[in-house]
C-alpha positions, 0 to 999 in steps of 0.5 A: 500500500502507498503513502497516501493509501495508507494515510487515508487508511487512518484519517478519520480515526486521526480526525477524531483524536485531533477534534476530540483533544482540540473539540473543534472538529475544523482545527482537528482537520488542521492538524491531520493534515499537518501530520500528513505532511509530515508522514509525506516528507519523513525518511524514518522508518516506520514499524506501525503506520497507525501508531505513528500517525497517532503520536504524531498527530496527538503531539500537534495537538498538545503543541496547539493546546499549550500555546493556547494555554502553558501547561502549570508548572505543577501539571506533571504528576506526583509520584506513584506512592504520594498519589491514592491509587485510582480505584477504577482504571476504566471510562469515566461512566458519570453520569452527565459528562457528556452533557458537560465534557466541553466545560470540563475539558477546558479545565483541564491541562494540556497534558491531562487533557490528551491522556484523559482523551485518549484512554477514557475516549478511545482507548489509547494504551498507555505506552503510546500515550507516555511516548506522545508526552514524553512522560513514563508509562505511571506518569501518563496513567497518573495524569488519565487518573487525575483527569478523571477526577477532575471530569467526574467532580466538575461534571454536575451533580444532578443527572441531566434531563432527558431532554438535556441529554438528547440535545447535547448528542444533537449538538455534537453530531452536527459539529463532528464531535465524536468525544462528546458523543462517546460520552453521550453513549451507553456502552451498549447503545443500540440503534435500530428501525421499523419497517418503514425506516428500514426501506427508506435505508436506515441500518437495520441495527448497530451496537456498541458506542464507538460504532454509533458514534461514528454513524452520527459523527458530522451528521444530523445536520437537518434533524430538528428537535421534536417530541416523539410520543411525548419522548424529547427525540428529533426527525429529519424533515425535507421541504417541510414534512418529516421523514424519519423520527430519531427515538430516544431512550435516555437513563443516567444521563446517556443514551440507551438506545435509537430507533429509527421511525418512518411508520407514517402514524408516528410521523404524524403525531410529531410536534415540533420542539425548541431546542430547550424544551424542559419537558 
């Protein structure tokens, strides 16, 4: 496979890491293709094309972090045996923090930051993450430890309404933001469709956050936010008339499942809701 094949290969996985770190889907671009022009020109041998697209996409993005706000002089971690041990190594499951994660993010150092992105949100192993900082492999999982306290304290005591949650995965769906919606996502999430939906070409049935988010990450563009049976959902409209309604099914602050409806019944029965409708 060639340069460009390969790189092609790997972008929409580096667009997201670098829309996730920078939550801004157009500077994410920015940087792949900086980190393109770098995997075009460089004369190193590469033993794992995705790992070094990884770092060094992710090192252009702490470098764009920290110009915009130096990390603290305190931000690299305590060692291990001043520390309490975390008590679960695993994604942050909190409740609203998917509601939240753009306030939180931006309390967070450049450092904390990238490792929390990706280990809680993409799963990035820890030796990858230590090489991107320059930091040992205890270092990089005491800064996604630290982070992940952070997250979880500032995240909102109360769990958010149904209508917070649908809307905030509607904002980060039209905006690229495939962190956002990981965080929005059960880990079980399943999206599915009626009949009617199913013929007019929605996938019969996904699973899993990472897939859904993937399916809805840049999309939903032309859904507007409605009622469905009383539920806060969403329907994609064309020339006015509803063509299919997004059916969700929030608890704890994420999204358990979508079902795709286009059962003319329910079509009709929609009614249009602000953005910020707290029913």
């Amino acid at each position: 496979m060639d340069l460009t094949a390969q790189f092609e290969a790997e972008r929409p996985r580096l667009v997201r890491i670098a829309a996730g770190i920078l939550d801004d889907r157009a500077e994410g671009e920015d940087m792949v293709q900086q980190a393109w022009l770098r995997f075009h020109g460089t004369d190193t041998v590469i033993d794992s094309v995705p790992a070094w697209l990884t770092v060094v996409t992710t090192r252009l993005c702490l470098d764009r972090l920290r110009s915009r706000v130096p990390e603290p002089v305190d931000a690299a971690p305590e060692p291990a045996s001043v520390l309490a041990p975390d008590p679960a190594e695993q994604v942050v499951q909190a409740a609203s923090v998917g509601v939240a994660l753009r306030m939180v993010l931006e309390r967070l150092s450049p450092a904390e930051r990238v490792a929390f992105i990706l280990h809680d949100t993409f799963g990035v192993d820890f030796r990858t993450i230590a090489t991107v900082l320059s930091v040992s492999s205890e270092a990089a999982r005491k800064l996604a430890s630290r982070a992940r306290s952070k997250v979880s304290g500032l995240a909102p005591a109360e769990t958010p309404a149904d209508w917070e949650v649908v809307d905030a995965f509607l904002a980060a769906s039209r905006g690229g933001s495939f962190a956002r919606l990981v965080h929005l996502l059960a880990p079980d999430v399943v999206v599915s469709a009626d009949a009617e939906a199913i013929a007019a070409g929605t996938p019969v049935r996904l699973e899993g956050r990472e897939r859904v988010a993937a399916m809805f990450d840049g999309a939903a563009k032309a859904a507007f936010p409605v009622f469905v049976q009383a539920r806060p959902g969403a329907a994609w409209y064309h020339l006015g008339t509803p063509r299919v309604a997004f059916d969700f099914t929030v608890a704890d602050g994420v999204v358990q499942s979508i079902t795709f409806r286009a059962d003319a019944g329910v079509l009709a029965a929609l009614t249009r809701r602000a953005a910020a409708d707290r029913r």
